[in-house]
N, C-alpha and C positions, 0 to 999 in steps of 0.2 A: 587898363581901359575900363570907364565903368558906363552903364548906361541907366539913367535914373535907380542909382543907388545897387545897382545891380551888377557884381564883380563879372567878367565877360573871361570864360574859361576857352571859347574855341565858337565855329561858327557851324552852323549844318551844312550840309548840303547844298539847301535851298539860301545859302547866304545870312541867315538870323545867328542873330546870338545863343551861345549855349551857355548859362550861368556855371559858374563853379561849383555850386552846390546839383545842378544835375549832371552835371560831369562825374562826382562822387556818385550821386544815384546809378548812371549808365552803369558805373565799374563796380558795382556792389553786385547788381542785378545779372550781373556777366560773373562776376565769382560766383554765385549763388548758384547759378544756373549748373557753372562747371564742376560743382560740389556735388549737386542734384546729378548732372549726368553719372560722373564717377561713382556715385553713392545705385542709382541704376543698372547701370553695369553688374556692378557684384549682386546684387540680388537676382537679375537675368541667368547672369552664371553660377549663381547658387541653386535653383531652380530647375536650369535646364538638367536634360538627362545627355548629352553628348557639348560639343564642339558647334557639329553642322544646327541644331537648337540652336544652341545661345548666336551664333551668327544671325540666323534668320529671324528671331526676335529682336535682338538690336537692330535690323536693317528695318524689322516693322513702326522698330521706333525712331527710325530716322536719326538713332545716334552711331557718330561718325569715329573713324577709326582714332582719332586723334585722342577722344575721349577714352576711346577702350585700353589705349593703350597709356594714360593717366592712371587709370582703372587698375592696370595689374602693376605701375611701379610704384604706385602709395601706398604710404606706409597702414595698417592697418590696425586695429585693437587686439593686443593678446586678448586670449578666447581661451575656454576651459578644451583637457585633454581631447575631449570628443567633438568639442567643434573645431580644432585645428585638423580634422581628417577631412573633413567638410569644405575648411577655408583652404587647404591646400588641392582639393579636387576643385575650387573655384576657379583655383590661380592660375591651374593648369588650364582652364575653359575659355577665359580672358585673354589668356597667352594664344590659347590656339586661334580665337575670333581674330 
């Protein structure tokens, strides 16, 4: 289905067309985001001094458990000996939120 030249991927809400090329945009800006959450997360839990911290700052930030727990089953970068003391007290911080 095209509409003046314009490939027609899905409709809104409101019934208008939604191009194929902002269909790609929606689902870029939606991976992005969920990269950005997960990537938040471990810095929350790197930071925090406990469990009950890092929960109450993610709840400041309004990210939701779905995320957190993205957060602790991705894979992560080897890290030198003394930051794997670090990212393993993250993991456990994530796990507990």
């Amino acid at each position: 289905m095209t509409n003046a030249g314009i490939r027609i991927g899905s409709l809104s809400v409101d019934g208008t067309p939604i191009s194929q090329t902002d269909l790609a945009r929606i689902e870029a800006e939606a991976k992005m985001n969920e990269d950005l959450q997960r990537k938040t997360v471990r810095v929350i839990a790197g930071a925090s001094r406990d469990a009950a911290e890092c929960r109450t700052l993610l709840d400041m930030l309004g990210i939701d458990s779905a995320a957190v727990a993205a957060a602790a089953h991705s894979p992560s970068k080897p890290r030198s000996t003394a930051k794997n003391k670090s990212a393993a007290g993250r993991k456990r911080r994530v796990a507990a939120a």
